[in-house]
N, C-alpha and C positions, 0 to 999 in steps of 0.2 A: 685333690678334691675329696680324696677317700677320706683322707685323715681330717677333714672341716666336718664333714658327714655323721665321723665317730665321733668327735669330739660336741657336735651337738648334740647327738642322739645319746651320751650318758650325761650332759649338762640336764636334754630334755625330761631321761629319765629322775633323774635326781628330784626337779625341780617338782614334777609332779607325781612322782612318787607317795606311798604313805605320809611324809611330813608336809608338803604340801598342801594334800586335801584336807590334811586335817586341820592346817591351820587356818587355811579355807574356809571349811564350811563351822570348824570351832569358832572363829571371829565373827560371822555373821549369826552363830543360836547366842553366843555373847553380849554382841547390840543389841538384837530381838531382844533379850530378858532384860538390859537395861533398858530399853524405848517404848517395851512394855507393846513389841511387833504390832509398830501402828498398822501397819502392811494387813492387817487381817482385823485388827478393832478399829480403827477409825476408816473404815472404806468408804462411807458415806464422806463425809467429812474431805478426803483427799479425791477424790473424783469435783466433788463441787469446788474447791477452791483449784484445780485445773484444767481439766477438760469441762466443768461447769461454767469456768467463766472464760475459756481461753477465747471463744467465737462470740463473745458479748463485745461489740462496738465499745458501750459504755464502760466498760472495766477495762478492753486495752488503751480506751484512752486515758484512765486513769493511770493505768502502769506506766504510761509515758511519761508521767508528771512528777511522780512519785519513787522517792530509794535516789540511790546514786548506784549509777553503772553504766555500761557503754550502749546495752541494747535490752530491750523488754524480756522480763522474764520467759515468754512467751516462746520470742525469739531464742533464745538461749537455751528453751527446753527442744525447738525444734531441731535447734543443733546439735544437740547432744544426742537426739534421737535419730537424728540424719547420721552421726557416728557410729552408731553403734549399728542400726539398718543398715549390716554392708553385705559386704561377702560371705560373713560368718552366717549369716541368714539364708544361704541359697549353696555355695557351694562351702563352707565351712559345715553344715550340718549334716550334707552328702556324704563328705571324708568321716564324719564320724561314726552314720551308720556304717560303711560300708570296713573301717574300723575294729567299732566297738558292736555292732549290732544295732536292731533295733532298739535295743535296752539302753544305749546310750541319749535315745532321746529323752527318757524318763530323768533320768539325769542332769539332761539341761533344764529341767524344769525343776529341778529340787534344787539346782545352783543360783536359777533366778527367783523362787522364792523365798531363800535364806539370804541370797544377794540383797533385797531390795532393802533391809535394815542398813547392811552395809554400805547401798550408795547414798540411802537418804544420810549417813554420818558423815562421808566423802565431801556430798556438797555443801551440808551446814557446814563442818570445817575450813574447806574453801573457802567460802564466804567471810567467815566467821574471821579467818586470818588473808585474807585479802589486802593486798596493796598500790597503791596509788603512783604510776610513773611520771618521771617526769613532764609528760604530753599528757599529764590526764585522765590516761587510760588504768583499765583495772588488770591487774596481774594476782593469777592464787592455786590453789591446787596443793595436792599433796607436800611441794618442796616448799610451802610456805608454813603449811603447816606442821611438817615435820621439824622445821627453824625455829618458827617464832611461838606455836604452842607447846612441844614436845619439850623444844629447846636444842635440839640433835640437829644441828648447821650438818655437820657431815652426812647424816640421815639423805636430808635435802638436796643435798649436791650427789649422794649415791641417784636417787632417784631422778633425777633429772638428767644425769650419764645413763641412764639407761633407757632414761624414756625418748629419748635422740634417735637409738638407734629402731627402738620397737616399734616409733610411731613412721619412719620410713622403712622397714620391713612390712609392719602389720597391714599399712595401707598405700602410702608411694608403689613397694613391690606386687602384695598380695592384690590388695583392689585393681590392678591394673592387668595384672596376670591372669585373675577370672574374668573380668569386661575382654579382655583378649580371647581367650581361652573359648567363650562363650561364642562372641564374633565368629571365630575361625571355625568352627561347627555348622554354620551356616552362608557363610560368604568367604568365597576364598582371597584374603588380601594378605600381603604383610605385616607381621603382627608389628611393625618399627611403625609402619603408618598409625595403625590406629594408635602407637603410643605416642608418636607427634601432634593424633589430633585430638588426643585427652592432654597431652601437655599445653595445649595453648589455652583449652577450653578449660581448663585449673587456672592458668595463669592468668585471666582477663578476669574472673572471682578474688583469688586471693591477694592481690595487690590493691585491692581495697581494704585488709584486712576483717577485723571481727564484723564489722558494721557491715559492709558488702558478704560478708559469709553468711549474718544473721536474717539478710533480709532474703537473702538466694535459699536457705533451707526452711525459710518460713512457707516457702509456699511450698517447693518442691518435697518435704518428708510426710506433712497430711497424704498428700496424693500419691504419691509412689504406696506407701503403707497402706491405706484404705483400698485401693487398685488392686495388691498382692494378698491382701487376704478376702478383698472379694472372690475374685478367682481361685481361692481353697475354698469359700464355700459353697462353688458351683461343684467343684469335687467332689467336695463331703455330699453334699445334694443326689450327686448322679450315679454316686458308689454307699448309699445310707447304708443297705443291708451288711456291709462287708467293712464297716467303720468300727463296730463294735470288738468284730475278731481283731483288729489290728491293731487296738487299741491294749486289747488282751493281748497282745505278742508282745508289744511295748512294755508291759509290767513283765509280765512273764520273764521278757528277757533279760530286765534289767535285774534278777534277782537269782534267775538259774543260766548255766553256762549254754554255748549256744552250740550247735555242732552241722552246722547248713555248712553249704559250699561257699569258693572264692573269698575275698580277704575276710570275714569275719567269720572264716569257720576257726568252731572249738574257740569262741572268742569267751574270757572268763569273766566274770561279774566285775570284776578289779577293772580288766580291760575296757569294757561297757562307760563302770565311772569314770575312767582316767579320760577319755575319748570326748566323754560326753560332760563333764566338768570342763577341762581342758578346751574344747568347743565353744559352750557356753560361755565360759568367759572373755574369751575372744567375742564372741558376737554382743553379749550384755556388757561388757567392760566391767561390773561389778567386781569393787575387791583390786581394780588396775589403781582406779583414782583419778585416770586420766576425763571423766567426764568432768568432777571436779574444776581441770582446769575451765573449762568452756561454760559453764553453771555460774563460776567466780564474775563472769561479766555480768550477768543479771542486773536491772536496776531495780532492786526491792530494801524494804524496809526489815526485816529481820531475815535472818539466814535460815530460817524453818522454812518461811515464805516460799520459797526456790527449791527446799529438798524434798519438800512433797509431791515434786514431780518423777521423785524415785522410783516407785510403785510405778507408777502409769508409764513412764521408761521401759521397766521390762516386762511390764505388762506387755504391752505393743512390741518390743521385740522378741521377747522367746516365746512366752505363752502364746503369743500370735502367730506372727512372722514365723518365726520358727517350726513352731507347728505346724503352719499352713504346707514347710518344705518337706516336712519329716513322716507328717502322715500319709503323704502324698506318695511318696517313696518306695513308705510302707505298704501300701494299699497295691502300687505297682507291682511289688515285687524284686524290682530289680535293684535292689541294695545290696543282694545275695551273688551278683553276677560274677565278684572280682572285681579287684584294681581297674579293670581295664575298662572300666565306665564309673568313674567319679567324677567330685569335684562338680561344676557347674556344668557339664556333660549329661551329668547322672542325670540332673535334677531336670533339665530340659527334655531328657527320653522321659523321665515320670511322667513331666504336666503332659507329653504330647500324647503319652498311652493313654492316660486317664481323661483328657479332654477333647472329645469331638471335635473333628472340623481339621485335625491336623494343624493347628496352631498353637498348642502348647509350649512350642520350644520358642518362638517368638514372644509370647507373654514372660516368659524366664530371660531370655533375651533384654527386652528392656527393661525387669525388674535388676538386671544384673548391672545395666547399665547406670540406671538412676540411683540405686545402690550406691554402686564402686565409684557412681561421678560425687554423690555426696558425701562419702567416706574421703576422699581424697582433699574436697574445701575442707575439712572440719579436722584431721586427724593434721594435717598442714600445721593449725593453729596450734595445737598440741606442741608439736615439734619447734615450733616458733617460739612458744614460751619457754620451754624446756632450753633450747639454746642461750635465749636471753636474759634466765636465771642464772647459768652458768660461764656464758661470752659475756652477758651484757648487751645493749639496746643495739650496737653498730653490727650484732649478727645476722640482722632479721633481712636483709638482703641477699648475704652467703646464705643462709636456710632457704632461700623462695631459687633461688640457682639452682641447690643441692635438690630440692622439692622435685623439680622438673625433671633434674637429669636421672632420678630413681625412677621418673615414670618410664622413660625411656627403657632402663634397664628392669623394669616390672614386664616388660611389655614382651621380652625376648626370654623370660627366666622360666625354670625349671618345676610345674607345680611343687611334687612329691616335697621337695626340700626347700622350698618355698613355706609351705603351712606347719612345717618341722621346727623351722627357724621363729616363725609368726608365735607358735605353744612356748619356744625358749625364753623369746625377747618377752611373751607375757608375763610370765614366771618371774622374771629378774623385775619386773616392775612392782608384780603383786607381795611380794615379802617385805621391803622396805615399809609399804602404803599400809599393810596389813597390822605393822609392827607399831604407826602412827595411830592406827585407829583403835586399837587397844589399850593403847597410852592413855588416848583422848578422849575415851569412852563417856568417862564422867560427866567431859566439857559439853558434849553431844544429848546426854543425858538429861542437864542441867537446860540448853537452851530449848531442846523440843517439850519440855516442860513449861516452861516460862510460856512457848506460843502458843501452845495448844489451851492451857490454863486460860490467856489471853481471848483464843480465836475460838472456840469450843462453843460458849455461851453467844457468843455475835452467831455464828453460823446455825445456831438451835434457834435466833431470835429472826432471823434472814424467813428460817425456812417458814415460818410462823408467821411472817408478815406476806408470804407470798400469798398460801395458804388461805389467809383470812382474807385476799384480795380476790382468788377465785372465788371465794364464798358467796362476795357483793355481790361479785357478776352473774 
């Protein structure tokens, strides 16, 4: 076991090392200057064509009518957003403070705002190289377009050997290990139980495939995420005066070394990024490629359509979500305690110190659950395509077998070298994907041009007809 331990931790090292980050967050100011960082110039513009129309009656019933694909856009962004709201959000962000510092939470936020060019190229690609099975259905993601746009067939098949094993580490083991991990803090059972009775409650979702995923994470990702960051602003609310210093620890730290007690002491600015890079992308997926895959099902009319839900992606996960777990922490104090209070532990002592009534660690509790229960449908489907780009269509039964029995073995595993493995298996996903999208830049460049050209002037003639209708009134 010693020798799996080392041989990760200099893969890990490697992978996130200097070359890494920099090819990280170089590929994402790269898109920005070609996309001309809609992420920051068109925010009007990308709010109203998603969360503007996502709760209009009249527009999802148009999306249902409209595009070819398996499930509404709508749908499709819930899911992706249900993937990404996992564990990385609650006890992923924990491990990083406790890590890299407070400083490392600065960091997730500089990875999701340079991310957000990059996922919105992810899905337009997706889309853009999307294919048609033979039942029908839609298959896409990075091994498609590393194939059919790049032209790199082996590209394709690297990345989908790797995304086999990441997306049952990341989430079969990880998500099941923190919903475990959390449970047992609270109620004493068998952690084999609870992973039987997350195994069944997986497996009555995912054997409907996409269509039973998309319609399970349409309701359940609004509410879980609206729920979690209400409850940080009852925090931020009850602790104002004391938000501003924490806030200020936060930059601070992320820029000079740190020298507090327990695991982040003498933690170094390097340390801070690698932690809080490394984190973040785990929890925003940006730069993995694997939302990509779940985006490709969309039923829409142009591939921009769908990647404009890039932006509000990790909006709602890091900027938010994340936030909600990290300032909270902060504000506690106990990020500084040591090892010996992380992971989804930490973050439950946080909310209960900071919130009245002694019910914090229950609200983390079931945010952990709806989390890691949604991570688990959605990160499945991941691994399902991934198999049957590279088996072909007769794997997708072995994969929902294989699905279950990692939940099992999630439910008995070891954190530490658990979210070790989770940073490795990201690593080997994000190089291939990263190496596609700087290929493809051009391609990316060329069609968010075309739509925005297209949709720019409707959306300025939209807002102008509303406008002149409250005027009547």
């Amino acid at each position: 076991m010693d020798g799996i331990l080392n041989l990760n931790g200099m893969l890990n090292g490697f992978i996130w090392g200097p070359p890494g980050i920099i090819l990280l967050i170089g590929t994402g100011i790269y898109l920005g200057i070609r996309l001309g960082f809609p992420q920051f110039t068109h925010i009007r513009f990308i709010v109203n064509r998603t969360l503007g129309r996502a709760f209009s009656k009249k527009y999802r019933e148009e999306a249902r009518q409209k595009g070819e694909g398996d499930i509404t856009s709508f749908q499709a962004a819930m899911t992706a957003v249900a993937a990404v709201v996992g564990s990385g959000n609650v006890a992923g962000v924990a491990t990083a403070l406790v890590m890299g510092g407070p400083g490392a939470l600065f960091w997730m936020w500089v990875a999701a705002l340079i991310g957000m060019a990059t996922k919105f190229s992810e899905i337009t690609l997706g889309i853009k190289y999307r294919v048609v099975d033979k039942d029908g259905n839609m298959s896409g993601g990075p091994m498609y377009y590393l194939r059919d746009g790049m032209g790199q067939k082996w590209l394709g098949i690297i990345f989908a050997i790797v995304t086999i094993p990441a997306a049952f580490v990341i989430s079969a083991v990880v998500d099941t290990n923190t919903i475990t991990t959390a449970f047992m803090e609270i109620i004493d059972v068998p952690p084999i139980v609870i992973g039987i009775i997350l195994a069944v409650l997986t497996g009555i979702v995912i054997i409907g495939g996409i269509k039973s995923i998309g319609r399970v994470c349409e309701i359940i990702a609004p509410f879980m995420g609206a729920a979690y960051i209400l409850c940080g602003l009852v925090i931020i609310f009850l602790h104002l005066p004391q938000v501003p210093s924490a806030l200020g620890q936060i930059i601070e730290a992320a820029f000079q070394p740190q020298s507090g007690l327990g695991g982040a002491a003498g933690a170094s600015v390097w340390v801070a990024m690698r932690y809080g890079m490394a984190r973040g992308i785990f929890s925003n997926e940006a730069g993995l490629g694997s939302g990509a895959i779940v985006h490709a099902s969309a039923r829409v009319e142009h591939p921009c359509q769908q990647a404009v839900w890039a932006p509000i992606e990790l909006c709602i996960d890091t900027l938010l979500v994340c936030s909600v777990t990290g300032l909270t922490i902060v504000l506690s104090g106990l990020w500084n305690v040591g090892e010996s209070l992380s992971g989804s532990a930490l973050t439950m002592a946080a909310f209960d110190q900071m919130l009245p009534g002694g019910f914090g660690d229950l609200i983390v509790l079931g945010a952990v659950l709806l989390f890691g229960y949604s991570c688990l449908i959605t990160w499945y489907y991941y691994a399902e395509k991934a198999m049957e780009f590279f088996f072909g269509e007769k794997s997708k039964f072995l994969v929902k077998v294989l699905w279950l029995i990692m939940i099992l073995v999630g439910s008995v595993s070891t954190l530490g070298f658990v979210w070790d493995l989770a940073d490795t298996t990201n690593g080997l996903m994000m190089i291939p994907n990263l190496i596609g999208l700087l290929a493809l830049g051009g391609t990316v460049a060329r069609l968010k041009k075309e739509y925005f050209n297209e949709q720019l002037p409707l959306d300025k003639a939209e807002r102008e007809a509303r406008k002149g209708l409250k005027l009547q009134r």
